[in-house]
Backbone bond lengths (Angstrom), bond angles and torsions (degrees), N, CA, C in turn:
res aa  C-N    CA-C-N  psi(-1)  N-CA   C-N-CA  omega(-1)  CA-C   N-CA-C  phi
1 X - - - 1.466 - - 1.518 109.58 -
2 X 1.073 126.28 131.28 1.738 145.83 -177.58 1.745 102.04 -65.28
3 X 1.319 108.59 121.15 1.347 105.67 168.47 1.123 125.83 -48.96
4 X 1.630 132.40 131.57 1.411 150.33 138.93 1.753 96.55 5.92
5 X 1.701 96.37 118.81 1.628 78.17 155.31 1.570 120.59 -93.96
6 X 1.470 129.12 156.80 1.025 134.89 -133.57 1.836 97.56 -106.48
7 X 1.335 105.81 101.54 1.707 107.02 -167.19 1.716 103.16 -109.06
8 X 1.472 110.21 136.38 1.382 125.91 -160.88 1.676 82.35 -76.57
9 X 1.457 130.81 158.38 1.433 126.71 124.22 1.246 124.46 -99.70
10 X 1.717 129.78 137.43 1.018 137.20 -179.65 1.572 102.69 -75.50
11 X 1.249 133.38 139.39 1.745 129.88 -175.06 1.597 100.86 -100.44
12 X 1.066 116.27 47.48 1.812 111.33 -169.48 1.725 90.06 -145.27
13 X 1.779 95.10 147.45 1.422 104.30 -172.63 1.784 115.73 -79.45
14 X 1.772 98.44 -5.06 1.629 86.47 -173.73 1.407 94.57 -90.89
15 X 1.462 127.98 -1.97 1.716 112.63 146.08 1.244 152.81 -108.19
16 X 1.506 86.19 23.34 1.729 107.18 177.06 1.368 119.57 -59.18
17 X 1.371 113.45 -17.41 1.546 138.20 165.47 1.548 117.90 -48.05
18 X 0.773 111.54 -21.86 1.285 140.97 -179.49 1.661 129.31 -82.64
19 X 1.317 120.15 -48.69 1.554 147.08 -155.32 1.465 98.57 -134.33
20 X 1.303 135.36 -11.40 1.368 107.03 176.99 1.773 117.07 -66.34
21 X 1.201 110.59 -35.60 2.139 120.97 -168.72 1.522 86.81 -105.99
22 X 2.125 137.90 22.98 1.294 90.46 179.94 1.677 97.21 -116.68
23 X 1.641 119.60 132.19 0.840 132.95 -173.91 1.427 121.80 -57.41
24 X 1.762 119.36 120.22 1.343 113.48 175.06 1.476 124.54 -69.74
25 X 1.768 109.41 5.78 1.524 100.13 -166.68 1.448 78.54 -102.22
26 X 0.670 134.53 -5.38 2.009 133.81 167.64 1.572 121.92 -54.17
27 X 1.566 91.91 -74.79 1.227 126.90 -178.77 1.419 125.92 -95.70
28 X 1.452 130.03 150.71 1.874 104.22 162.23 1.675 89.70 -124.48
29 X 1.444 83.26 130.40 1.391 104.02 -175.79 1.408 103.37 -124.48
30 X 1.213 87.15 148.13 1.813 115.80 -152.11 2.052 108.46 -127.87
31 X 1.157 123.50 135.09 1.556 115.07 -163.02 1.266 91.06 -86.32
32 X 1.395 140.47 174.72 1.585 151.45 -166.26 1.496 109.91 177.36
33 X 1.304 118.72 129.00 1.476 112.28 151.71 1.209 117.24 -96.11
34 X 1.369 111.48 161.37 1.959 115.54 -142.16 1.615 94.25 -52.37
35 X 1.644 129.45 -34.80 1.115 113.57 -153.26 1.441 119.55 -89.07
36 X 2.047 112.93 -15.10 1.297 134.38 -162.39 1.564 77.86 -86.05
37 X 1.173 112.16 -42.48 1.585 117.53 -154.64 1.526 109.67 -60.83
38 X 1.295 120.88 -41.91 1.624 149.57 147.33 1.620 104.53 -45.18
39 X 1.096 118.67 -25.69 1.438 82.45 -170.14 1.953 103.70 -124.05
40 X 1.585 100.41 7.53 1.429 107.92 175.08 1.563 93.23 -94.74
41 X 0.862 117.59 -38.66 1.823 106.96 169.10 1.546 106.68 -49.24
42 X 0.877 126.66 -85.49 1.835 123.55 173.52 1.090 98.93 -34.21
43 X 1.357 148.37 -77.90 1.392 126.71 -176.56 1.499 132.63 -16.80
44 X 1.639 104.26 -45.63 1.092 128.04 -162.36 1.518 128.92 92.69
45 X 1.263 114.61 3.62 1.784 121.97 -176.38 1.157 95.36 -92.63
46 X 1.352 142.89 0.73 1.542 134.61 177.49 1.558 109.96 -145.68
47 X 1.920 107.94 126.76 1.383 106.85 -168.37 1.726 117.93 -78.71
48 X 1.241 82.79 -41.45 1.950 104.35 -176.65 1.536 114.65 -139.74
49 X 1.368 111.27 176.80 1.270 117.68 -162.48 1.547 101.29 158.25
50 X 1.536 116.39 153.02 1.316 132.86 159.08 1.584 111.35 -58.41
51 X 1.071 145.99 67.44 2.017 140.56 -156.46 1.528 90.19 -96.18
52 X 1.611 109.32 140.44 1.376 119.33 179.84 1.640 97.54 -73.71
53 X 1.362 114.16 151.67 1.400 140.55 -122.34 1.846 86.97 -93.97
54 X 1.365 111.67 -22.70 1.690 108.69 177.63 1.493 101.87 -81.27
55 X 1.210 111.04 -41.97 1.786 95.11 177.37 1.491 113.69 -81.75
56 X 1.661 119.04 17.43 1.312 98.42 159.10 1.490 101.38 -97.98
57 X 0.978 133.22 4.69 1.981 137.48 -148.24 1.488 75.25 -98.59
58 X 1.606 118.12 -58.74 1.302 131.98 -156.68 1.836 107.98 -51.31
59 X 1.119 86.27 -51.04 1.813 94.08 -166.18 1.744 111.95 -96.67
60 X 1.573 117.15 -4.70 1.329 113.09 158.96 1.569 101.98 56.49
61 X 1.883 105.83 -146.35 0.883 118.36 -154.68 1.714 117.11 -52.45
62 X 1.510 91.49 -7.97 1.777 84.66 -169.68 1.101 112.92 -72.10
63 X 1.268 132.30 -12.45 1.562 126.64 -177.41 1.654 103.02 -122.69
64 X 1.237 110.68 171.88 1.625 119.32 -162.22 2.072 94.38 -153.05
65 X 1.752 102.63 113.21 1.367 102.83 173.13 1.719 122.71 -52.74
66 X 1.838 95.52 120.14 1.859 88.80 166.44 1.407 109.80 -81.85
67 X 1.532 113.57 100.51 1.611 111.00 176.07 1.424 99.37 87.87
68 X 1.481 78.38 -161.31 1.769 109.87 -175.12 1.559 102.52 -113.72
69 X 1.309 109.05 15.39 1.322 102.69 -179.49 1.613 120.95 -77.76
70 X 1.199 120.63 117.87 1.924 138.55 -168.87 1.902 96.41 -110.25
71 X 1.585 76.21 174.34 1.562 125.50 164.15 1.234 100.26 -118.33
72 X 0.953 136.92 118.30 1.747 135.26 150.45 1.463 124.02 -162.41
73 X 1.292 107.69 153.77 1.447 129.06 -172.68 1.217 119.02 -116.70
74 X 1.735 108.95 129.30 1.595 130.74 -167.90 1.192 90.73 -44.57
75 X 1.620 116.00 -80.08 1.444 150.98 -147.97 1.441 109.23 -125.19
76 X 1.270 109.05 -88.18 1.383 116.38 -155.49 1.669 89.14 -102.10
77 X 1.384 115.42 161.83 1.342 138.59 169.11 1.179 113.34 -89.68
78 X 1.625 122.88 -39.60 1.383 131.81 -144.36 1.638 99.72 30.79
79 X 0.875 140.41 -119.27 1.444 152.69 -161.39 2.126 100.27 -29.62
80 X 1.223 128.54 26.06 1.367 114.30 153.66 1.592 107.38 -136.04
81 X 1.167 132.91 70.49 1.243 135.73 175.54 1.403 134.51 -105.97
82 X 1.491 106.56 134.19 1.412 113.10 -175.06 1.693 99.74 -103.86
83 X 1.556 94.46 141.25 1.306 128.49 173.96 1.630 137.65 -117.25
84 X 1.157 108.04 96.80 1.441 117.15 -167.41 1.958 127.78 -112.84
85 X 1.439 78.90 159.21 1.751 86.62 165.05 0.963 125.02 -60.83
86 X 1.748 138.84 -15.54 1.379 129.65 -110.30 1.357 100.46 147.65
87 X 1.586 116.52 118.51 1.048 136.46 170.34 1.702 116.50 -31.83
88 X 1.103 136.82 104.77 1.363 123.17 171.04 1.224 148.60 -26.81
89 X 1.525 113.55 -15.90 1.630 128.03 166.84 1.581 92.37 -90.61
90 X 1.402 151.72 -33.34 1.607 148.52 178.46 1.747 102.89 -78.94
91 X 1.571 108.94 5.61 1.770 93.45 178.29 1.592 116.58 -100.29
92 X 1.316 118.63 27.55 1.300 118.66 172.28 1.580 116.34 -37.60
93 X 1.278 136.79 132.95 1.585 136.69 -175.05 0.868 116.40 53.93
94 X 1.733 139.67 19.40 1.422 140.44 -171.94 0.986 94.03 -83.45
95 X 2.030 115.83 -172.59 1.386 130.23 -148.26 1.258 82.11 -137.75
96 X 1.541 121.08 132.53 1.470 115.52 162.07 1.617 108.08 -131.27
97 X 1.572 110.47 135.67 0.980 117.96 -174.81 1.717 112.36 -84.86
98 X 1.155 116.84 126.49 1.307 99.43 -159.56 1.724 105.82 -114.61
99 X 1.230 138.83 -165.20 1.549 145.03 156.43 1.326 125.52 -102.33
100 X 1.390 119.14 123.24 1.696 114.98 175.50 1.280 127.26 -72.17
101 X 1.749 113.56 -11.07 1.378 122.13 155.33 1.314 115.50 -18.91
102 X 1.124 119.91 -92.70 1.953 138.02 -168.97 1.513 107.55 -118.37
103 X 1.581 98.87 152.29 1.436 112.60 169.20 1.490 111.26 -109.82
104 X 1.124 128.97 11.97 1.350 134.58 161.98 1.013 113.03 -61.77
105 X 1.561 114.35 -80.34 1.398 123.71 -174.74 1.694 101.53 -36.33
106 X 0.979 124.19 -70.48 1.528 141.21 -177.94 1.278 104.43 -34.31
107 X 1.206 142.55 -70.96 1.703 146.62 140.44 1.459 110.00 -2.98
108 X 1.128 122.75 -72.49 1.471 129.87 -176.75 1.550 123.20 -75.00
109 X 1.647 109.60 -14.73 1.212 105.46 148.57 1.304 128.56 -80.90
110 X 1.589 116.10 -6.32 1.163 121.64 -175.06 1.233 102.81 -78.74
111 X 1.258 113.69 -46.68 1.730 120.41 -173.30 0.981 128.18 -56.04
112 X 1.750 108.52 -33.12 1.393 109.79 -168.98 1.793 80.98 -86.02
113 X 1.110 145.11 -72.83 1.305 124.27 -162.61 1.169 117.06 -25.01
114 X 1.245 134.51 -72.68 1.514 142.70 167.12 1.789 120.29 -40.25
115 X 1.080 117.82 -27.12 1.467 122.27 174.02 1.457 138.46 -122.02
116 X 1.893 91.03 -13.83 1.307 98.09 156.73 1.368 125.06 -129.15
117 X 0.944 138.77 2.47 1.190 159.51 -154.99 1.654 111.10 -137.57
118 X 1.228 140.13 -50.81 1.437 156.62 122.68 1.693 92.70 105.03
119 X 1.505 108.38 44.74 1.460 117.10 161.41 1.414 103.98 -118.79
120 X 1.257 105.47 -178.47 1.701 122.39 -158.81 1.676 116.38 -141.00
121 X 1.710 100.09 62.25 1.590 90.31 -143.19 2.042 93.55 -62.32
122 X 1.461 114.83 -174.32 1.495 107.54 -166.87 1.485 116.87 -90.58
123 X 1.697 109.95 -18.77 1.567 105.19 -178.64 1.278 109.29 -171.11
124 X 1.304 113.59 160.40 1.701 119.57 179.31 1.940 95.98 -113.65
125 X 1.213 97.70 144.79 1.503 108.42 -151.45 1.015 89.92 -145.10
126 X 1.810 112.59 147.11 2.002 118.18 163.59 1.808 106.77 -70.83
127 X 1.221 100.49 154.79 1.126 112.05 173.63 1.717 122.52 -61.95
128 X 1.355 113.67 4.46 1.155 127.77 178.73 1.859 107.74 -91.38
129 X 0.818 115.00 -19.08 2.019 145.15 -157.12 1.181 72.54 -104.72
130 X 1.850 94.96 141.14 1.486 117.29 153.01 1.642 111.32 -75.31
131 X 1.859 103.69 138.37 1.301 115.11 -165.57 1.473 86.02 -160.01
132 X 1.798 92.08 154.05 1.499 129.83 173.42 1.350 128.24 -87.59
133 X 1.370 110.18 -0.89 1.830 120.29 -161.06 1.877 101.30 175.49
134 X 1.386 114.33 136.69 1.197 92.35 172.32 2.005 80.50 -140.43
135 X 1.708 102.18 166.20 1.186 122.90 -172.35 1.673 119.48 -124.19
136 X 1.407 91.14 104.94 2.098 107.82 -156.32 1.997 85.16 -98.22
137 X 1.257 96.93 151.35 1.237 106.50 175.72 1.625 108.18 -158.85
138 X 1.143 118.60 140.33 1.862 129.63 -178.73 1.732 95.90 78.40
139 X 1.163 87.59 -154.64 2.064 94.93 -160.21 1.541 123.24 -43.20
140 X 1.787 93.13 -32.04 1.416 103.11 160.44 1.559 130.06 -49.01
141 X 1.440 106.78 -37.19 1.441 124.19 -165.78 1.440 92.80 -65.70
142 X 1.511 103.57 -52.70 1.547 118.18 -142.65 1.649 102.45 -86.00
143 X 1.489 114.70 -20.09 1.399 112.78 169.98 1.659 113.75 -71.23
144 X 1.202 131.03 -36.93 0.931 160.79 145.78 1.465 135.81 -6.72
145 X 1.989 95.28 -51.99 1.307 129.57 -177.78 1.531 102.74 -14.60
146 X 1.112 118.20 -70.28 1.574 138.72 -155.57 1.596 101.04 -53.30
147 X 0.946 123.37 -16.73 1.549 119.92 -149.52 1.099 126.78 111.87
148 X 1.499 124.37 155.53 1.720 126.15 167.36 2.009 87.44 -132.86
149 X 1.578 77.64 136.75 1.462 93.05 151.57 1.499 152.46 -35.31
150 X 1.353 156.31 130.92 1.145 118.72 -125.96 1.420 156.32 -4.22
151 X 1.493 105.38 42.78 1.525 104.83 161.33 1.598 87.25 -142.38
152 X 1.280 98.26 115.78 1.965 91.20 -169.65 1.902 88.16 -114.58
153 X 1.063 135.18 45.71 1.637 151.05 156.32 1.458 113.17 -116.31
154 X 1.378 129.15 102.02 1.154 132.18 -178.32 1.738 101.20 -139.05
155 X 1.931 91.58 107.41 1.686 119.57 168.15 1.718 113.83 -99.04
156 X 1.529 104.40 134.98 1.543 111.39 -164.33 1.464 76.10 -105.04
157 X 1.827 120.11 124.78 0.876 117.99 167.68 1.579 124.01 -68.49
158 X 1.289 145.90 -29.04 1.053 144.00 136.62 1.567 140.87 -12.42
159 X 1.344 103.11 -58.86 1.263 118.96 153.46 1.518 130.77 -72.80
160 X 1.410 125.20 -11.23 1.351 121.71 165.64 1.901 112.08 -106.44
161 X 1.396 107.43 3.86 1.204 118.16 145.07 1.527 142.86 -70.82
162 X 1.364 84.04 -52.21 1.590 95.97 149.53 1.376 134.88 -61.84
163 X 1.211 118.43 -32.82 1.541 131.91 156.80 1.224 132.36 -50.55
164 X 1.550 108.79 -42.65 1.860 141.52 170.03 1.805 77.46 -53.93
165 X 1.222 121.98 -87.26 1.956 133.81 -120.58 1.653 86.57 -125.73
166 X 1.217 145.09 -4.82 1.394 108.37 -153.99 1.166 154.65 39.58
167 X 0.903 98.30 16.38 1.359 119.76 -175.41 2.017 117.85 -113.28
168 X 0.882 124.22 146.06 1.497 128.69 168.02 1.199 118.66 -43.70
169 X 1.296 111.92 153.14 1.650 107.50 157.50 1.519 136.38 -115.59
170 X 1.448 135.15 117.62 0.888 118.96 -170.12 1.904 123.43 -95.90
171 X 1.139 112.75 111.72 1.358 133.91 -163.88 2.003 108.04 -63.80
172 X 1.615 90.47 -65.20 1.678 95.96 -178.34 1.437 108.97 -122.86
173 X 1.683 125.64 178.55 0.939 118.61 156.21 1.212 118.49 -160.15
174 X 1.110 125.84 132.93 1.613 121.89 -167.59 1.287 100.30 -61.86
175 X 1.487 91.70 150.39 1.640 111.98 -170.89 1.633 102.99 -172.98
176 X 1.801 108.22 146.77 1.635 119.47 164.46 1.447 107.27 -106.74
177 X 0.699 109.45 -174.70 1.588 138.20 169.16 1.455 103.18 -90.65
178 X 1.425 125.18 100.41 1.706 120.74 161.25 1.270 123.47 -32.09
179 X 1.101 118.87 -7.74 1.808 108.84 176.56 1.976 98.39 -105.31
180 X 0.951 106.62 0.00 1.608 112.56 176.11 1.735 107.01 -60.70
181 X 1.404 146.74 128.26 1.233 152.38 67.15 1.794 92.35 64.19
182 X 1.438 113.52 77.53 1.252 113.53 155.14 1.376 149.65 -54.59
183 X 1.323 117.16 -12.74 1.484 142.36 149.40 1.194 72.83 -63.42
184 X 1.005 125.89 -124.83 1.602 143.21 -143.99 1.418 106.90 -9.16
185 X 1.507 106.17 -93.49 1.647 88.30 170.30 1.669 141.63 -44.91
186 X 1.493 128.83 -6.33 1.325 124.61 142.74 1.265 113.73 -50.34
187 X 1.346 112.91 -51.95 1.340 106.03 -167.00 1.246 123.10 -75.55
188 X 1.419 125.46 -7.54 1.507 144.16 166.04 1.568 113.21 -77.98
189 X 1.515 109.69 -49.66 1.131 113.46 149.08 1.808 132.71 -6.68
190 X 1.812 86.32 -92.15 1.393 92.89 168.23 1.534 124.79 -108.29
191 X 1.186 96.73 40.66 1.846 112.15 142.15 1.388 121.64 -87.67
192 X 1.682 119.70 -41.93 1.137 124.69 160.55 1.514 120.90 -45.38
193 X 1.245 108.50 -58.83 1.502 131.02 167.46 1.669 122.55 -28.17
194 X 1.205 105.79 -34.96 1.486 98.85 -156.04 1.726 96.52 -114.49
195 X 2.084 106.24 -31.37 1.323 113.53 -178.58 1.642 103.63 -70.49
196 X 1.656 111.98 -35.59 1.302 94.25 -179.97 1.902 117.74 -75.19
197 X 0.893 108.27 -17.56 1.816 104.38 -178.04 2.003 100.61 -75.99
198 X 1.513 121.11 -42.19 1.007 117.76 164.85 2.057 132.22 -47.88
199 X 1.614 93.43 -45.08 1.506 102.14 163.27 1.108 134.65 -50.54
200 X 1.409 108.83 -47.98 1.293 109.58 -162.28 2.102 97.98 -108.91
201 X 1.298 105.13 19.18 1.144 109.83 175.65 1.655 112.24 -85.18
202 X 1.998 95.12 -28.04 1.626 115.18 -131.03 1.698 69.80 -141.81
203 X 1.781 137.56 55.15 0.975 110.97 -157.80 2.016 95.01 -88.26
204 X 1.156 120.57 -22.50 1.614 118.91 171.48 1.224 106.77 -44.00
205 X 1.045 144.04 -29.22 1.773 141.75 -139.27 1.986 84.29 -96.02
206 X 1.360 101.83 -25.74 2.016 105.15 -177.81 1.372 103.56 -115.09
207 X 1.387 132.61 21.12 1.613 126.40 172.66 1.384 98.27 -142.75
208 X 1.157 130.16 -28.53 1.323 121.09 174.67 1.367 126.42 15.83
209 X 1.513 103.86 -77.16 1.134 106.56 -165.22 2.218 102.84 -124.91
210 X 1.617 85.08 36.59 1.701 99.92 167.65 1.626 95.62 59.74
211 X 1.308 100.94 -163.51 1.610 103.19 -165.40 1.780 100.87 -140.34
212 X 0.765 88.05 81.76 2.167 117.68 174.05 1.013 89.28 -23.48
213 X 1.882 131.18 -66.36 1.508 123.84 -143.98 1.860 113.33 -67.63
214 X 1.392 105.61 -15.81 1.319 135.76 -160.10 1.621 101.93 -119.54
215 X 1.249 126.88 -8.65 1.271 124.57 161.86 1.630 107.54 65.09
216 X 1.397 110.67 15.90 1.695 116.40 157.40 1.355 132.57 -85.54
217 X 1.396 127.01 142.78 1.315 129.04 -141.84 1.751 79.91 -110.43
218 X 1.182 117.87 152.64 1.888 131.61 179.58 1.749 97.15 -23.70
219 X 1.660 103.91 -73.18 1.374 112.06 -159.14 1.773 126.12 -63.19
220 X 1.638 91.77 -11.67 1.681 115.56 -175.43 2.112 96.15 -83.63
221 X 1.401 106.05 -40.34 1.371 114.95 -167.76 1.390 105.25 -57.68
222 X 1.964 102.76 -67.39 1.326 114.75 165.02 2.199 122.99 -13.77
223 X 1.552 92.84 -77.35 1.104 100.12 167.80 1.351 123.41 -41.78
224 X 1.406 139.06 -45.35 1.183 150.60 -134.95 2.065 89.91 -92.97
225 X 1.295 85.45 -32.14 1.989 82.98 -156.53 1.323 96.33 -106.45
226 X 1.794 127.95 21.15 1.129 125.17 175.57 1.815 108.44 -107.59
227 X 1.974 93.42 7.26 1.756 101.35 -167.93 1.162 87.09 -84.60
228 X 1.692 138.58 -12.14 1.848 126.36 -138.08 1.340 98.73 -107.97
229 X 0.934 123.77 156.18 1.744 133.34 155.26 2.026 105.04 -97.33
230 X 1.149 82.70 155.46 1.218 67.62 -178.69 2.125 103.81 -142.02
231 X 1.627 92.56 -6.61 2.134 79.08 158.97 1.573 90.88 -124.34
232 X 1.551 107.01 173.67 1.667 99.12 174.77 1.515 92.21 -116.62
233 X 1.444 87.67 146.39 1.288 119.89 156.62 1.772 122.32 -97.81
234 X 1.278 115.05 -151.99 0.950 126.51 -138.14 1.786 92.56 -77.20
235 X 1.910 106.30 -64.53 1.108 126.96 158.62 1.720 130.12 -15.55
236 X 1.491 83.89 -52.22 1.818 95.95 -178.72 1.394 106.71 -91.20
237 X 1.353 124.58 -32.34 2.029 112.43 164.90 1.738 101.20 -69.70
238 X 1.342 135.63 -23.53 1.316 110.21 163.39 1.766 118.77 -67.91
239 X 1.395 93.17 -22.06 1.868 82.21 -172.68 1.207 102.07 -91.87
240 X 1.672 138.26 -28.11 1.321 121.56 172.51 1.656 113.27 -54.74
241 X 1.842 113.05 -49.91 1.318 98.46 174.14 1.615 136.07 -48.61
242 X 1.242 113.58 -40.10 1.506 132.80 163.09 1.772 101.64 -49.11
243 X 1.221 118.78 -59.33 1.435 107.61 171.23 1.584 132.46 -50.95
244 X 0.986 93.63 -41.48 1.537 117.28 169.55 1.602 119.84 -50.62
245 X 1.478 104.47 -48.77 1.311 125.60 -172.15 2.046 109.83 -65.41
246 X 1.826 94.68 -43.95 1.164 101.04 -159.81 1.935 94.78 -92.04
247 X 1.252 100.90 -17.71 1.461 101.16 -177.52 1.969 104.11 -84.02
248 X 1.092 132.16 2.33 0.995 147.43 179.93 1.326 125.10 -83.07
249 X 1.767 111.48 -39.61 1.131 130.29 168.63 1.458 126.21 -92.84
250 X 1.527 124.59 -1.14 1.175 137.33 129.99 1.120 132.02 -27.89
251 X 1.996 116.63 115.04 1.788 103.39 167.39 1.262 113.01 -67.92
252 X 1.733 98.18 160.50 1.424 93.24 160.68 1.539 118.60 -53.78
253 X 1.279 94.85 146.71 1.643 109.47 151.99 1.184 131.62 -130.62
254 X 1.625 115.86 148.55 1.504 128.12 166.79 1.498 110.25 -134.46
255 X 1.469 87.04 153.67 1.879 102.38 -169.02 1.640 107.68 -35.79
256 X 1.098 139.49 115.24 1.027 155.10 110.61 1.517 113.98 128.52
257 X 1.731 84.13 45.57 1.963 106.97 166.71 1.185 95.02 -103.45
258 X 1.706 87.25 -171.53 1.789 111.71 -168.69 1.601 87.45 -69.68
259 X 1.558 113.07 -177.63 1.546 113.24 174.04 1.380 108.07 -151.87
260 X 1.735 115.76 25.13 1.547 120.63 172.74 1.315 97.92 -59.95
């Protein structure tokens, strides 16, 4: 019998959509945050997975999209929000504390500084480092919702993306590794396929009882996973390209450079 192909899980409820109908005697699926999840694929210990949309830019030809299957957001994200001292056009040279989770989010905060905002704050910093704004994303974000204490400015990056372009944002996107077992990925393919039309058919059977880690009650969850898209269309390959474009003209960065 042909080894299991090797499927990342995302630990966040706007992709539980995903993993509720998909069988572990199928697959061996393994938990990941977007960025471990990104970088055990390059390793090679992981075949596929939903990978946020900069580490697919990053790694190119090595991976090949299963489907049209996404992460993405109408409008708002709720769950990617930045929190500050200080209005975002007043954060010139500020300190932002950022997450080692994903480099997406981090990317797209870059962008909007530079394209919508058209300041240059001075560095992205651990949350251990004195900082002016820091940027929570997944249960953290969403526990959060309400506010944190001195930083009474809270921007949903999603929604001020949408504001920039009108357009959606696309966060993750399923993807293998090109040297992956093509049976295999068909069949991941339309496993996704059939679990996601069942999920969100049957969406109580995944909110039931709301999402504890995130401190959402059933009817808050519901709402929350009715903001996502979840294949792209036409809309969302124009906004990944637009991302692409603006994430292109970005310097590199590493922890605790400039981030114009």
């Amino acid at each position: 019998m042909a080894d299991k192909l090797r499927v990342g899980v995302m630990p966040y409820l706007n992709s539980a959509v995903f993993y509720k109908w998909m069988n572990p005697d199928s697959f061996a699926l393994t938990e990941f945050v977007p960025r471990e999840m990104a970088l055990a694929v390059e390793r090679g210990e992981l075949d596929a997975g939903p990978l946020p949309v900069a580490e697919w830019f990053r790694l190119g030809d090595a991976l090949t999209p299963v489907g049209d299957y996404c992460v993405a957001t109408k409008q708002q994200s709720v769950s990617i929000l930045l929190f500050s001292k200080m209005m975002p056009g007043e954060m010139e040279g500020a300190r932002i504390a950022v997450t080692e989770q994903t480099a997406t989010t981090v990317q797209l905060m870059r962008v909007l500084f530079k394209e919508h905002w058209w300041v240059d704050p001075g560095a992205l910093v651990t949350r251990d480092e004195p900082h002016d704004a820091i940027l929570l994303i997944g249960d953290e974000a969403l526990r959060n919702r309400s506010g944190i204490d001195d930083y009474p400015f809270v921007h949903d990056l999603g929604e001020v993306w949408n504001e920039m372009t009108g357009l959606p944002f696309v966060y993750a996107h399923w993807v293998a590794r090109s040297d992956s077992d093509p049976e295999a990925v068909s069949e991941l393919e339309r496993t996704l396929g059939e679990g996601l039309e069942k999920s969100l058919g049957e969406i109580t059977g995944i909110t039931s009882e709301g999402w504890p880690s995130a401190d959402m009650a059933p009817e808050e969850a519901v709402s929350y996973i009715d903001q996502f898209i979840y294949r792209m269309g036409d809309r969302e390959r124009e906004a990944l390209e637009l991302f692409r474009t603006y994430y292109d003209r970005l310097p590199e960065w590493r922890p605790g450079s400039k981030i114009s």
